[in-house]
C-alpha positions in Angstrom: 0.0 0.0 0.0 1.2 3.4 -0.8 1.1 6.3 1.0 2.7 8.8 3.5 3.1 8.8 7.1 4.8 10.0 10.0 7.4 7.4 10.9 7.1 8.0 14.8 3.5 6.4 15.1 2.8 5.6 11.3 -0.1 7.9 11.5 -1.1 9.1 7.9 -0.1 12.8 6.2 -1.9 14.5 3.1 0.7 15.0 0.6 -0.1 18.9 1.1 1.4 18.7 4.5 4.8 15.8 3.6 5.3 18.9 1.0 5.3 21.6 3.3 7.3 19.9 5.7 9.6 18.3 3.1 10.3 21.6 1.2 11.5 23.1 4.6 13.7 20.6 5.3 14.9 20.1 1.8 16.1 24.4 1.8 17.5 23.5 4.6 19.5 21.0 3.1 20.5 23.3 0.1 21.9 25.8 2.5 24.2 23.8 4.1 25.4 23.1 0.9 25.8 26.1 -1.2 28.5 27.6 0.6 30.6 24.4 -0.5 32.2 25.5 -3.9 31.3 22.8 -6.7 28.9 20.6 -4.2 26.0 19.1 -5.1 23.5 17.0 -4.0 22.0 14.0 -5.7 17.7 13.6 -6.7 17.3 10.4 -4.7 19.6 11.7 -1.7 17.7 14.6 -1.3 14.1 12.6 -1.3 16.3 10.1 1.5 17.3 13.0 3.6 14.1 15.0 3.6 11.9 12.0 4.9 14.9 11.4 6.9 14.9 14.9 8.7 11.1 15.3 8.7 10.4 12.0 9.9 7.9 12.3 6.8 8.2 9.1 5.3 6.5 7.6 1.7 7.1 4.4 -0.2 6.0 6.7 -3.5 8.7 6.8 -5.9 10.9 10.1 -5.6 9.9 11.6 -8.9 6.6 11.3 -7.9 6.8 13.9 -5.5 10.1 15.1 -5.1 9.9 17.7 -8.2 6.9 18.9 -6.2 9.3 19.9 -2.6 11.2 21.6 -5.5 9.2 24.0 -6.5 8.1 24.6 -3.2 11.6 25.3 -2.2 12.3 27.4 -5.9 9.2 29.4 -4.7 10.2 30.4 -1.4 13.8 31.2 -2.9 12.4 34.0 -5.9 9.7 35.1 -3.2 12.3 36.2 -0.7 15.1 37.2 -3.1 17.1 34.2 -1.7 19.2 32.6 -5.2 17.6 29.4 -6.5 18.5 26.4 -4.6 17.4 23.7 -6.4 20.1 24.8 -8.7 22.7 22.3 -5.8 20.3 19.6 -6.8 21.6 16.6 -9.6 18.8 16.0 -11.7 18.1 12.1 -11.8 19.8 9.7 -13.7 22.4 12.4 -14.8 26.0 12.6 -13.7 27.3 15.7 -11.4 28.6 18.2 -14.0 31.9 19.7 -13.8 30.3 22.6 -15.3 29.1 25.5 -13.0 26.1 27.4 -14.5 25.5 30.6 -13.4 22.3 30.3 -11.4 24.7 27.9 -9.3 27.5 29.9 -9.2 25.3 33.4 -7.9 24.4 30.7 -4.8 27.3 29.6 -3.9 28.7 33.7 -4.0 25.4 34.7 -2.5 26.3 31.9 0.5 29.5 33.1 0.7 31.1 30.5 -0.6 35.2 30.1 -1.4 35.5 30.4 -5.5 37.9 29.4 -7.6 40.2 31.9 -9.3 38.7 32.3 -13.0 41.8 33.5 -14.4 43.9 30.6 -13.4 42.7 27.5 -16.0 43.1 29.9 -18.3 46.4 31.1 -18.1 47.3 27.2 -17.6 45.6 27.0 -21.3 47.2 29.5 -22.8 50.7 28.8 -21.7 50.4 25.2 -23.0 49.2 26.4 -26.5 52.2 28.6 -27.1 54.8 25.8 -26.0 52.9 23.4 -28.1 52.7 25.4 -31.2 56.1 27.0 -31.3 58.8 26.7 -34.5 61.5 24.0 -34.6 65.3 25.1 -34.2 66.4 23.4 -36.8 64.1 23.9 -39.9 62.1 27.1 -38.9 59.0 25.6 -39.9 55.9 25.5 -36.9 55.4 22.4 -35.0 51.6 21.4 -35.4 49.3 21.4 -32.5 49.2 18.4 -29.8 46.0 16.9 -30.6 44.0 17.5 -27.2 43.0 14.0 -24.8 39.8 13.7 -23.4 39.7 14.3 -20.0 38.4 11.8 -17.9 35.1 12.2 -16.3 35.9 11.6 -12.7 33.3 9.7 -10.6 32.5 12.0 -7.5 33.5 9.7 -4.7 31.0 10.5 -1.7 32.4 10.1 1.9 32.1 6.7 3.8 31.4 6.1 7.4 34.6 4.9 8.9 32.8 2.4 11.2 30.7 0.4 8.9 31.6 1.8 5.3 28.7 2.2 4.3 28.3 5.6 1.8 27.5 8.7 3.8 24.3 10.9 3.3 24.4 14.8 2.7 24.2 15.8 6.0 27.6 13.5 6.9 26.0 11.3 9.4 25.5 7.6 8.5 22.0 6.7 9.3 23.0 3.6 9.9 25.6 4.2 13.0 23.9 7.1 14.6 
């Protein structure tokens, strides 16, 4: 049977109320994490720590309701000028991007967050094309380009708890331990 209930005395909840209650906790969540330069938080850990938190708890698939706590939590953001926080939030089924947009970015500045120095890669980049696309000493003719490599895409590796290795959730605490 499906459903939502409070997890304390299994007592049933309107999906009205699990929203309310989930969208709070879920901006919470969101805050902790935007002042975290290039963190992010994935779809299904997000539904695990909201019911967590809340002690809301459904056996409805995330995308069910999930994307409704997100617009809950994207409406409270624009309504009190607060940058959109769902922006922290992986959608489902797609890999982290190393990319920042720039809704992202203005949170994490707007939360104060440590960013990287945008002039840095760049310099890298251009110092590596002119070595690479200099003339020979011997003939005078230019050396063609390095073909560029691929760069791998890095798996984000999510903390473990050191007691019972099992992968950590957003807030850092395993579930499982505490």
């Amino acid at each position: 049977m499906a459903g939502i209930w409070r997890e304390l005395d299994r007592t049933p909840v309107t999906a009205g109320e699990a929203t309310r209650e989930w969208a709070l906790n879920a901006h919470d969540i969101l805050e902790e994490i935007a002042p975290r330069y290039g963190r992010s938080i994935a779809f299904t850990d997000v539904a695990h720590e909201v019911q967590r938190r809340s002690g809301i708890r459904t056996d409805l698939p995330p995308a069910s309701w999930l994307p409704d706590v997100l617009s809950e939590v994207a409406t409270r953001c624009q309504e009190s000028g607060e940058p959109r926080l769902t922006e922290f939030v992986d959608p489902p089924g797609q890999a982290p991007s190393s990319v920042v947009s720039a809704a992202r970015l203005e949170a994490h500045k707007a939360y104060g967050a440590k960013l990287p120095n945008p002039d840095a890669p760049a310099r890298r980049r251009t110092t590596r094309a002119k070595a690479t696309t200099g003339t020979r000493a011997s003939s005078g003719t230019p050396r063609p380009a390095k073909a560029a490599r691929p760069t791998p895409i890095e798996e984000r590796r999510r903390p473990v708890c050191p007691t019972c290795f099992v992968e950590l959730p957003a807030t850092g605490i395993c579930d499982d331990c505490s």
